[in-house]
C-alpha positions in Angstrom: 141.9 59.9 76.1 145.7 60.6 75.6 147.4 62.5 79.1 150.7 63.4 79.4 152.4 61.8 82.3 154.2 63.8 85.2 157.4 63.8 83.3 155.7 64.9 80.1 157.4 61.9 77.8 155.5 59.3 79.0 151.8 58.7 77.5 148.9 57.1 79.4 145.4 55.7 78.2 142.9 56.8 80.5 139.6 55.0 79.2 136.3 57.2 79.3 132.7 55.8 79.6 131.6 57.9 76.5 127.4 56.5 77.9 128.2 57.8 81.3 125.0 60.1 80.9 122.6 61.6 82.9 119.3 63.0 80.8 116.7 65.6 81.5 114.5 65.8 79.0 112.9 68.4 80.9 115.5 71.0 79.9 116.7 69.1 76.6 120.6 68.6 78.1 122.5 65.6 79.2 125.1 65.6 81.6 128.1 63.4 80.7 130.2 61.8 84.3 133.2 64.5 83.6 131.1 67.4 83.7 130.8 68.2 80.3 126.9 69.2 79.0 125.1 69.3 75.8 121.8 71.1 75.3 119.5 70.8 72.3 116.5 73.2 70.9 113.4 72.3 69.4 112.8 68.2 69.2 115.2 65.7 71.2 114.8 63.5 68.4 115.4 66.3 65.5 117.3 68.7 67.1 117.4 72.4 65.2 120.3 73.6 67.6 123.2 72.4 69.6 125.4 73.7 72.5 127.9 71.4 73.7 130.1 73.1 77.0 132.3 72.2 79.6 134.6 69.7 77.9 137.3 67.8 80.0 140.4 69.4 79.8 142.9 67.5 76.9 140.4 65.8 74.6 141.5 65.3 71.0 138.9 66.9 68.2 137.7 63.0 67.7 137.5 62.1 71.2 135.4 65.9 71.7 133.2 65.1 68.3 132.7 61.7 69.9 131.4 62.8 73.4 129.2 65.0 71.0 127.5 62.3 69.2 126.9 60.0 72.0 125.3 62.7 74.0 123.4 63.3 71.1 122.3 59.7 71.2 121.5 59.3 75.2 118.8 62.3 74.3 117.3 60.7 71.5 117.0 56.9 73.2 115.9 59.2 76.2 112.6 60.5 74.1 112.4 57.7 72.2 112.0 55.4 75.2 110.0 58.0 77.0 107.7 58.2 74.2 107.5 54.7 73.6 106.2 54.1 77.7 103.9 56.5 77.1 102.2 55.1 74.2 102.0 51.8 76.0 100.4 53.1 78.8 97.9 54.9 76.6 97.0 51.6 74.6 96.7 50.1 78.7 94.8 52.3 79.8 92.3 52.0 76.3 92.6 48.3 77.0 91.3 48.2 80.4 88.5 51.4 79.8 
C-alpha cells in the first residue's frame, strides 16, 4: 500500500498481510487484521452475494479488489477444509463401527 509521508512528497511502502484473516463460517464473513470484513450469502464455496466493508483508509482500486479476492479465498479454504475434516471423521467413525 502506497501512503503519503508527513510532508506529502515523499512515498512509503507499507507491506500488508493480504492472509491476515480471521473466518467464521458461522456467519459467512472474514475479518481481515485492518479491520476490513467481507460477508457472503448462500454457499462459502459458491457464493450468490458479496458485501465487502470497512476498507483501510488509502487503498488503491487493485490493492481494494485484491483484499477482496483473498478474503474470498480464506472462506472457501475455510469450508473446504472444514468439510474435508468432517468427511474424515465420518469415514472414522464408519471404520471403527
Amino acid at each position: 500500500m502506497m501512503v503519503l509521508s508527513e510532508n506529502n512528497r515523499e512515498f512509503e511502502d507499507l507491506k500488508m498481510d493480504f492472509d491476515a484473516w480471521n473466518v467464521d463460517l458461522d456467519t459467512l464473513s472474514a475479518y481481515h487484521t485492518t479491520g476490513f470484513r467481507i460477508s457472503v450469502e448462500g454457499s462459502p464455496t459458491h457464493p450468490l452475494g458479496v458485501s465487502p466493508s470497512h476498507f483501510p483508509a488509502g487503498l488503491s482500486a487493485v490493492e481494494q479488489a485484491r483484499l477482496i479476492r483473498c478474503g474470498m479465498k480464506a472462506i472457501k479454504n475455510a469450508a473446504t477444509s472444514t468439510r474435508t475434516s468432517k468427511a474424515s471423521d465420518e469415514v472414522f467413525d464408519e471404520a471403527a463401527s
